[in-house]
N, C-alpha and C positions, 0 to 999 in steps of 0.2 A: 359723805361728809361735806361743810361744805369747801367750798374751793376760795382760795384767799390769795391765790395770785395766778399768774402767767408765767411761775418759774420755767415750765419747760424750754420756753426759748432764749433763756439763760444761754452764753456760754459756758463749756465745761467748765470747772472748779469753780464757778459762780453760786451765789445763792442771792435772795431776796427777802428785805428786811420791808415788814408795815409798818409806819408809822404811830404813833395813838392814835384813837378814835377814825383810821385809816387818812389822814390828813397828807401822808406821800408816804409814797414806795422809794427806796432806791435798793443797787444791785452794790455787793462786794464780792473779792476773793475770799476762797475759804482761808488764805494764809491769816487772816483778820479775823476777829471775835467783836459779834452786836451782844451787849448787854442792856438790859433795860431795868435802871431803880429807879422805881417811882415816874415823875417827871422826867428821868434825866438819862440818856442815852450815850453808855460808855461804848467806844469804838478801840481796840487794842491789836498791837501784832499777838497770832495763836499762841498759848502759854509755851514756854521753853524748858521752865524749871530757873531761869533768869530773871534780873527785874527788868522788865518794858524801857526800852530807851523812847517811848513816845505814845503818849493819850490824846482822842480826841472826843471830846464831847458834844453831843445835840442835844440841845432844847428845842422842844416846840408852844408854841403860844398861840391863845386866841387874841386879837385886836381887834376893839369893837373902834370900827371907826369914824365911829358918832363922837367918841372922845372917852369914851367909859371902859374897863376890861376888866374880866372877871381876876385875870394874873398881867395887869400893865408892866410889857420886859422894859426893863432899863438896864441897856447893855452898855459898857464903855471899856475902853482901853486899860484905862487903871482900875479900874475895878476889878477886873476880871486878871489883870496882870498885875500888879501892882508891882513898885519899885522899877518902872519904865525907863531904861537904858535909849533906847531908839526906838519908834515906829513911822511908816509910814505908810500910805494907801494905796492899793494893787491894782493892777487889769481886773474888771469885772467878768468871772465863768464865763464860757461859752454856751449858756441858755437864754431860754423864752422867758424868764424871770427875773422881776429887777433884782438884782443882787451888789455888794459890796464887799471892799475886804480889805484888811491890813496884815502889815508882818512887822514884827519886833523882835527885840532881846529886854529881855527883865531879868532881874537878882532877886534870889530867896534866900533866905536862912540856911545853915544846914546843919542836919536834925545831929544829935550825939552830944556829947561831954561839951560841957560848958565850954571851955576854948578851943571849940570846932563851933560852936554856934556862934562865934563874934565872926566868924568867915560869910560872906555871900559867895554865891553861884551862882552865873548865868544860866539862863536857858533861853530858848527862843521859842518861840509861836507864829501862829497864825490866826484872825479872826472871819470868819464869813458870817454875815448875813441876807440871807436870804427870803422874799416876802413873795407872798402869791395872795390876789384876795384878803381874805382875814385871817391868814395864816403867816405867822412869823417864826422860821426855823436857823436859829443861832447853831455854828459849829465852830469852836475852838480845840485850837490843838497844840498841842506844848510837846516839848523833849524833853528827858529827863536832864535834872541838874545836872551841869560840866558836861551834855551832850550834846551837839550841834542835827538841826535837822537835817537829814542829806534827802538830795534830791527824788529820789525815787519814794520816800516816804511820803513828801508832800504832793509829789506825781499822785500816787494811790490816793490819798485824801481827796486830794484836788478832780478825779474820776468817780470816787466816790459822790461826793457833791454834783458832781455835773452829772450823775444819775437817776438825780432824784426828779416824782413825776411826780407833782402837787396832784388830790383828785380833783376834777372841774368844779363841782359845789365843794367845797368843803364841809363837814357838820359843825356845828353850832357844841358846843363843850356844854355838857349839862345843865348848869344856873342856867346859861342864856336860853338852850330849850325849852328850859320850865319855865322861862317868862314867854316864849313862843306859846308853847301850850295856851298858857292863860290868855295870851293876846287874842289865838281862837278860838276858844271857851267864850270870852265875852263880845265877839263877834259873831259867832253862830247862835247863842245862846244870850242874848242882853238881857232876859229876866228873869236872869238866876242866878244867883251869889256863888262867886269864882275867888277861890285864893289862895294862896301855897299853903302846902301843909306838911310837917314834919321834913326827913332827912332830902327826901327826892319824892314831892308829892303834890296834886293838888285836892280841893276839894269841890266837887259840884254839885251845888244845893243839900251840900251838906252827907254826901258820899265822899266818899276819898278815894283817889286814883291814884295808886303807885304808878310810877312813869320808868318804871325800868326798865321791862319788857316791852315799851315801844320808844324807849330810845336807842333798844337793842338795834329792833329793826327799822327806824333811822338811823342807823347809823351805815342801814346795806343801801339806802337809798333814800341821802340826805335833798337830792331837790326835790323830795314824794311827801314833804312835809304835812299836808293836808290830808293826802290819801292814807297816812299811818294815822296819824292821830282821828282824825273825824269819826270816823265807823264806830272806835269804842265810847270817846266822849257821848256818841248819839244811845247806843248799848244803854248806858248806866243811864241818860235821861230818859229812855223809853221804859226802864225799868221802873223809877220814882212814879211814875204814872200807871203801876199798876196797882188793883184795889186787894183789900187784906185775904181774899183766895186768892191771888197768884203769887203774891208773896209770900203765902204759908199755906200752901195746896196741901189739901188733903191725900192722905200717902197712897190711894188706892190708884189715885189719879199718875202720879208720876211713878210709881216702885217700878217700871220698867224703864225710866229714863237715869235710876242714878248710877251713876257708874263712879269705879275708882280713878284716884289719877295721883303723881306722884309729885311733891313741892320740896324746894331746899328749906331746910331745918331755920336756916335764922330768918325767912324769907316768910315762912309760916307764921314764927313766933310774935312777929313783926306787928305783918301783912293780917293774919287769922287767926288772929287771939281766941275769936270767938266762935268760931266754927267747927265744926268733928276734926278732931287729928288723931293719927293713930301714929306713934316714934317709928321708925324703920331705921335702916342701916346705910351707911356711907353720907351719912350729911343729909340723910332725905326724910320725908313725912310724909306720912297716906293721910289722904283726904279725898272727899268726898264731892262729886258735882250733881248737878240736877243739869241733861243733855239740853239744851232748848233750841236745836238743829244748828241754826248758824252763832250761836254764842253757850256759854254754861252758865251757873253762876254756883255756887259753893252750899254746902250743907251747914245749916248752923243750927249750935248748940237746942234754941228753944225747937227747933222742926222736931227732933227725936222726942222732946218733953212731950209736945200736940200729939204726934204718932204714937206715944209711948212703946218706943224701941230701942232696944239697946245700941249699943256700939259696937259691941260684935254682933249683932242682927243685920243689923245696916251695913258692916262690912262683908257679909255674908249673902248677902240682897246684891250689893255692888257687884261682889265676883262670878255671880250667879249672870248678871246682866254683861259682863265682859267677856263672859263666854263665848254665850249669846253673838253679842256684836264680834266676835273673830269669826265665828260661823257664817255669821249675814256679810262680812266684809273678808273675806279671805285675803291676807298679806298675802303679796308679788316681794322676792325677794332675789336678791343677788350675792350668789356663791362665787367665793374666791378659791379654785383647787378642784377636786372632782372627785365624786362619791368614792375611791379607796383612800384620797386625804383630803376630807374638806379643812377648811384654813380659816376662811373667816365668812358670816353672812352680815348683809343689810339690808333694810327695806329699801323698797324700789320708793314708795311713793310717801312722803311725813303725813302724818295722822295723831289729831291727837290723845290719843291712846295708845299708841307705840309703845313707850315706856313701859304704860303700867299694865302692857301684856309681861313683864316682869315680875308680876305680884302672881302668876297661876303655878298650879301645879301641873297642866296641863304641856304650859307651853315651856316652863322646865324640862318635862321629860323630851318631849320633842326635840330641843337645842343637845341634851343627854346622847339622847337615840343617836342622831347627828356626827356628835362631836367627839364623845366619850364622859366618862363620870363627871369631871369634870370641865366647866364651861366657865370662860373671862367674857364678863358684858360690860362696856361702857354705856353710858346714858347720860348723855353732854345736855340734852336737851328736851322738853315734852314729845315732840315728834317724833323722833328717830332713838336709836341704839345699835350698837355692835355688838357683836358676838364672834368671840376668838377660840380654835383650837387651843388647850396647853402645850400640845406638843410642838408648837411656834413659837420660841418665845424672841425670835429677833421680829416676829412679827406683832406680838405684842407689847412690845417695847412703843414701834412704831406708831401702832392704834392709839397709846397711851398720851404722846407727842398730839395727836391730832386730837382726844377728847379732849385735851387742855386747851388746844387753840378753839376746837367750835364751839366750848361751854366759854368760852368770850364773846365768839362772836357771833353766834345763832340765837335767837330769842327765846326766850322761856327757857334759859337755862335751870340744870338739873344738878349735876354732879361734874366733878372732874377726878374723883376716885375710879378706880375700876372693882367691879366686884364678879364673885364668882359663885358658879350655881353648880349644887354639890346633889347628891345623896341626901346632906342635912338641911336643905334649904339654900340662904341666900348669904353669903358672907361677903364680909370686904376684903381684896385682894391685896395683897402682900406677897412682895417681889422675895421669889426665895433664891436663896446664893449658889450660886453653879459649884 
């Protein structure tokens, strides 16, 4: 799976929060709870069964510092506190980062029957800001009404904060990448018509490129900004320049290059309106590619009309050819437990067909044979997949924790369901009650 931090050299009861778009790491106690909605990053003492005598929140921003921003922060004191008792501005962290910060008391309302709301209540706060590069990460933190914040609260906050590690580049928040894209679209490319297209897209000479799955992987390595994008922008231009046999090849020519492969449901409907799709299960779609060794490109609707073949011809061609390729490429795989309880396996090396060795009947029995009747698979991504004993299930808990973080953060994301290979085929898994 992949790997997303450097927790191990954590102190014990420590753990490690990412960022968005990885923009900073820092460490907490587990006595404390990171929450993430949306934008907005709640930090809480562990629940009690009590109300919280004290929140503290992060935001992170991009700052384009030509003068423009996709979300320009405008933070202030009253704004954010309003009803300002006192404040004043602090010693700046003990970091490599400029940083600032104040502390106050403000009055709020308090909530109940009309004459308990003509009352105010102190609390007090804290404000930090802190900026690295194009990144601006605000943390405010308050006490609950008529609660003073004591010291070792703010100690913890204040550690918190001084453990955050901006990344060297920062990435670029998506609008701005899409205008990146386009800046080298019509730099590598000057004569050919470039221009945004739909939700997160551009168009070149009148292809369209979803930018999702290479801002995935921009986002593992945001100063590689050329070396992600180029290869496929050049991809779709070397395609436009081929003549009406290789773009509608005759099917004697390719029926051993088409193989299955597996897409997210709203990603298809979107993405490949117009292409072979066949519905599957957990949020996914079979579809269809034509191999062309270092790139694929997708089966469409009129290809089957020219071949006159069906859809289940072609998905039968497919599976036939996936066989095939696991025979010529034998998966290296890595077992967790040892042949009286295996536990969990994964592939050694990503390939993209991984996945959609998921669609066989073959390589169901084998995970069977394995594991027993039944088998939990995750498939976070095109490359890779899991495969869990049932008779684990604090290990499949686990796995499940982890398919949610890599189908974030790995490219060509898949699913973040788990599912399971039976007897009857392929189902979605559903956590049953001890």
């Amino acid at each position: 799976m992949a790997e997303t931090s450097d927790s191990d050299n954590l102190p014990q009861g420590f753990s490690e929060f990412q960022g968005p778009a990885n923009w900073f790491r820092c460490s907490y106690p587990n006595s404390v709870e990171f929450r993430q909605k949306e934008s907005v990053i709640e930090v809480r003492p562990e629940a009690t069964g009590v109300s919280a005598e004290w929140s503290m929140a992060l935001y992170a921003a991009w700052v384009d510092n030509e003068g423009s921003s996709e979300s320009t922060p405008s933070f202030s004191v009253s704004t954010l506190f309003p009803s300002v008792v006192r404040s004043q501005q602090g010693t700046p962290l003990d970091m490599d980062v400029e940083n600032r910060n104040w502390s106050g008391l403000s009055r709020r309302r308090v909530s109940g029957p009309w004459w308990k709301r003509l009352r105010r209540q102190a609390y007090e706060w804290r404000l930090w800001i802190l900026e690295h590069r194009n990144v601006m990460l605000v943390a405010s933190l308050q006490s609950a009404p008529g609660k003073p914040l004591d010291a070792e609260t703010i100690q913890q906050c204040t550690s918190i904060l001084e453990s955050v590690r901006f990344a060297p580049t920062p990435a670029m928040p998506p609008e701005a990448f899409r205008q990146e894209v386009l800046a080298l679209a019509k730099k590598h490319f000057p004569l050919l018509e470039v221009a945004s297209r739909g939700r997160f897209a551009i168009s070149l000479q009148g292809s369209e490129i979803n930018l999702s799955n290479f801002y995935r992987s921009y986002l593992q390595q945001p100063e590689s900004m050329a070396q992600v994008i180029l290869p496929g922008l050049t991809s779709v231009v070397r395609l436009q320049e081929w003549g009406p046999e290789q773009v509608m090849p005759p099917l004697e020519e390719v029926e051993d290059r088409i193989m299955p492969m597996l897409y997210p449901d709203e990603d298809a409907a979107d993405t490949l309106k117009d292409f072979v799709q066949l519905p599957w299960i957990g949020g996914l779609t079979q579809v269809f590619v034509i191999d062309e060794d270092d790139t694929y490109r997708f089966v469409h609707e009129s290809m089957l009309e020219q071949w006159d073949l069906s859809t289940e011809s072609l998905r039968e061609l497919a599976m036939e050819n996936l066989h095939t390729y696991g025979v010529q490429h034998p998966m290296q795989v890595n077992l967790v437990g040892d042949e009286d309880d295996p536990q969990m396996l994964v592939p050694v090396n990503p390939d993209p067909y991984n996945s959609a060795r998921i669609l066989g009947d073959t390589f169901h029995k084998r995970l069977r044979d394995l594991f027993g009747p039944e088998v939990i698979v995750g498939v976070p991504n095109r490359d890779f997949f899991v495969a869990v004993s049932l008779n684990h299930p604090r290990l499949i808990s686990h796995v499940q924790d982890r398919v949610i973080q890599d189908y974030h953060a790995m490219h060509h994301p898949l699913t973040q369901r788990l599912l399971v290979i039976s007897a009857d085929g392929v189902s979605e898994y559903c956590e049953r009650e001890s």
